[in-house]
C-alpha positions in Angstrom: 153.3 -17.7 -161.0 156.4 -16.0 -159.3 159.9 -16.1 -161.6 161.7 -18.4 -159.7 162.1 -21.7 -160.2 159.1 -23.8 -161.6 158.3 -27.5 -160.1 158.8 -28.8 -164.1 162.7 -27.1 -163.7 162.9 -29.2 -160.2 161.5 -32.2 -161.2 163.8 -32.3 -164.7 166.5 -32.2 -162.5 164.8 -34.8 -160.3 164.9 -36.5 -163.4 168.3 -36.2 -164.4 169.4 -37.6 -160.7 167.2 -40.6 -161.1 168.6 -41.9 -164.4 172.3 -41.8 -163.0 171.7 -42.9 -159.4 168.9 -45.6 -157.7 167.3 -46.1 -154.2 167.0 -42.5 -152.9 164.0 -41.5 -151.0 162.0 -37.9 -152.2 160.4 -35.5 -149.4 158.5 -32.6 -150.2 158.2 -29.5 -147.7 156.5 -26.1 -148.3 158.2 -22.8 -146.8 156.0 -19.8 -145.8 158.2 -17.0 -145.9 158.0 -13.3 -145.8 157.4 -10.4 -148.6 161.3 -9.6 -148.5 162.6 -13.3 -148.8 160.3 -14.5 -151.3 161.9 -11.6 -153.6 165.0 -12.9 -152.9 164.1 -16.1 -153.4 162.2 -15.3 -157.1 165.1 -12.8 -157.9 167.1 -15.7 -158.7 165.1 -17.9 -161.4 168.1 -20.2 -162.6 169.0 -22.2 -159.5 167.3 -24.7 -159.0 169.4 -27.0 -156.9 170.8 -26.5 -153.8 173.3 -29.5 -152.8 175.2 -30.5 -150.0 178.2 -33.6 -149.8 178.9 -35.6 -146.8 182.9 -36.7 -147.6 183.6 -39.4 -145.6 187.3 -40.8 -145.5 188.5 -44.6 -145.2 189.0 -43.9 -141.2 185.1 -42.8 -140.6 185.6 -39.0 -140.5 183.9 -36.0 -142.7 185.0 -33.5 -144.6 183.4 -30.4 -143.0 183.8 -26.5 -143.4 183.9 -24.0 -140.5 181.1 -21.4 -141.5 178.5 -19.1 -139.5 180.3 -20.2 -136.3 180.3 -24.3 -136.8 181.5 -27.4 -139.0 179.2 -27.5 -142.1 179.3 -30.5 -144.8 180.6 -28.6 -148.2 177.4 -26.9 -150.4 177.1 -25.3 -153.2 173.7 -24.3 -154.9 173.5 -25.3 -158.8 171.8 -23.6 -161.7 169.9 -24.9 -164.4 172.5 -24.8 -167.2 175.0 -26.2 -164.9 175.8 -29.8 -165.2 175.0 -31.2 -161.3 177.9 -33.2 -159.8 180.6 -32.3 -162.0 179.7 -27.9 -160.7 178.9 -29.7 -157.4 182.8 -31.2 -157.3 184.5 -28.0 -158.5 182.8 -26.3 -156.5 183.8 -28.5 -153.3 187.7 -28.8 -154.5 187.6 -24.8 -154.6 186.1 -24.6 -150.9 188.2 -27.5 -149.6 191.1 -28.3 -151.9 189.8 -31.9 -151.8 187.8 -32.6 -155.2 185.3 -35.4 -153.5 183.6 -38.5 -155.6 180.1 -38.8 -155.8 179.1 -42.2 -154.8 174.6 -41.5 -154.4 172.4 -39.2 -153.6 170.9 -40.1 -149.8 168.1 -37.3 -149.6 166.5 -35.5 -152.0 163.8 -32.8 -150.7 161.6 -30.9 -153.2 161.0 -27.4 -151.0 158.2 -25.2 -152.2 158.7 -22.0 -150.8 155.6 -19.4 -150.6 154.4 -16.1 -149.3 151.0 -15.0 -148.5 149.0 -13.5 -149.9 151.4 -14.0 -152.9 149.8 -16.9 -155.8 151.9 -19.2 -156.5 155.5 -20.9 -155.2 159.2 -21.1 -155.8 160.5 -24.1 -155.7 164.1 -25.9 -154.8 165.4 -29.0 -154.8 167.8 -29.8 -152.3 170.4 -32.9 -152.7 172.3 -34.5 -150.4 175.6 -36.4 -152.0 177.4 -39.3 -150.3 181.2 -39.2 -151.4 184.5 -40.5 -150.9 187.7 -38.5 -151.4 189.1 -38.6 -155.4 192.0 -36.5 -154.9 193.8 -33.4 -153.5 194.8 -32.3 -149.9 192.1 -30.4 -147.6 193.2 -26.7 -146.7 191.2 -24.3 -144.9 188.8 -23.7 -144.2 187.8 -27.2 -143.9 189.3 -30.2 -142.3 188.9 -33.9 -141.3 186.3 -34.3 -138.6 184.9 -37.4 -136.7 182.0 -35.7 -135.1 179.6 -34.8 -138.2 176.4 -32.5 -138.1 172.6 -33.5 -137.6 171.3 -33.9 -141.5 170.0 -33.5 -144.2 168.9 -30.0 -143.0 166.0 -27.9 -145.3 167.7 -24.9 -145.5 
C-alpha cells in the first residue's frame, strides 16, 4: 500500500460527516495517474479531505474566487487532525473575508487515485458544502456573483 491516505482514513471522515449531516448522496471514482503525480499525491499522507463551499446570499448569488484565470467556489483541502467545517470556515474567511455557515454537505465523492504498475491506491474524499453567509465583508479576491460554475467537479 502507497503512504497516502487509506480508504479507513476516508471513510472515518465519511463517518464523521454522516453523524452531523443527513441526505447526501456518495460517488466513488478511481484516478489513473502518472509515476510523478502519484508521488505527489502519497507525499502527502494527512489530507484526506478536499472540500469546496458553494455560498449563496439571500439575493441568489455565490461567493466565488478568481483563480487560474476564472470564478471558483472557495476550497480548502483538510487534514486528518483537523476538525472539518470549522478548518473549512477559517479557511474560507481568510480567502474571502466572509466566514460562511455550513448548512449540508450536497456531494460527497470518495476518489481513489492509482498508478500502474504501482499496488495499491491513494484515496480522497472530496466534499461539497452548501452555505449561507455568517458574517464579515467579501474582499478580494472573491466577490458576489450570479453566474456560478458547473459542479461538483473531481479534481
Amino acid at each position: 500500500m502507497p503512504p497516502g491516505a487509506s480508504r479507513e482514513r476516508v471513510t472515518a471522515r465519511l463517518t464523521q460527516l454522516r453523524d452531523v449531516y443527513d441526505g447526501f448522496d456518495i460517488q466513488q471514482t478511481t484516478l489513473s495517474v502518472g509515476p510523478e503525480e502519484f508521488e505527489r499525491v502519497c507525499g502527502d499522507d494527512t489530507s484526506t479531505t478536499l472540500a469546496e463551499v458553494v455560498v449563496t446570499d439571500g439575493a441568489g448569488r455565490h461567493l466565488l474566487v478568481r483563480r487560474d484565470g476564472g470564478w471558483h467556489h472557495p476550497e480548502t483541502a483538510v487534514s486528518d487532525g483537523e476538525p472539518l467545517v470549522p478548518t473549512v470556515r477559517e479557511a474560507v474567511a481568510r480567502r474571502t473575508g466572509l466566514t460562511p455557515r455550513i448548512e449540508t454537505v450536497t456531494a460527497a465523492t470518495i476518489v481513489a487515485i492509482e498508478c500502474e504498475p504501482r499496488d495499491g491506491a491513494a484515496y480522497q474524499l472530496q466534499v461539497q458544502f452548501a452555505a449561507s453567509p455568517d458574517e464579515g465583508e467579501v474582499r478580494e479576491p472573491a466577490a458576489w456573483r450570479s453566474d456560478s460554475p458547473a459542479m461538483p467537479v473531481v479534481k
